[in-house]
N, C-alpha and C positions, 0 to 999 in steps of 0.2 A: 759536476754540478756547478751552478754558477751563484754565487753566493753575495747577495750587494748585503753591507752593512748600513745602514738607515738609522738616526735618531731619532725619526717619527712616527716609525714602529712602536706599536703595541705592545707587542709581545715576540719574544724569539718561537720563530718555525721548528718546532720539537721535530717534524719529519725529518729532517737533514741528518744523514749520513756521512760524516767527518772522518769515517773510514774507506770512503771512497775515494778518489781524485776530486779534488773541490780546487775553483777557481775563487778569491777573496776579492771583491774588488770594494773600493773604497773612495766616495767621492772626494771632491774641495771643502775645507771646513765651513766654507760659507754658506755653496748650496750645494752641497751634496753630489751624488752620482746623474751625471743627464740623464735625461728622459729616454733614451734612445738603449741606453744601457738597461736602464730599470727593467724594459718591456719585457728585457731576455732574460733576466732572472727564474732562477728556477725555485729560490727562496731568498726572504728578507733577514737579518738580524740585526739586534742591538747591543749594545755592553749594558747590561742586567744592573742597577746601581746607579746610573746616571743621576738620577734624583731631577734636578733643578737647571743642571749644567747645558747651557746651549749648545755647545761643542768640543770636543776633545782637539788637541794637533791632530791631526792625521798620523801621522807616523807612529805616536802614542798608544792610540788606536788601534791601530794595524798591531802594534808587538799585544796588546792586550788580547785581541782576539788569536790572533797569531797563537800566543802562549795558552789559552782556551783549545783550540783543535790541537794542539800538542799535547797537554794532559789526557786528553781522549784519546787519540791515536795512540797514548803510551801507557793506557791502563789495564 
């Protein structure tokens, strides 16, 4: 699956299977994953908690969610 992270998401895609082979992609802090990318997603998420915050580092990001499908895959 192909999995874009999005701050402008609503809500995380409860569908997702994070026991599957999942591909994480994650755009520029600025603006996000391109449009060309977005289309092929097979689902959206966000980090749950953001509140207020316009954007994360990227790399910050990534070990957050990162360490998210790691808890799942190891429960």
């Amino acid at each position: 699956k192909l999995v874009v992270a999005d701050v402008n998401e609503k809500e995380n895609d409860k569908s997702i299977n994070f026991l599957e082979p999942t591909a994480l992609i994650l755009g520029s802090e600025e603006k996000g994953v391109v449009r060309e990318v977005a289309e092929l997603a097979d689902a959206f998420i966000k980090i749950d908690g953001t509140g207020k915050v316009e954007s994360l580092n990227v790399s910050v990001a990534g070990a957050i969610l990162m360490h998210e499908i790691f808890k799942i895959r190891n429960t």
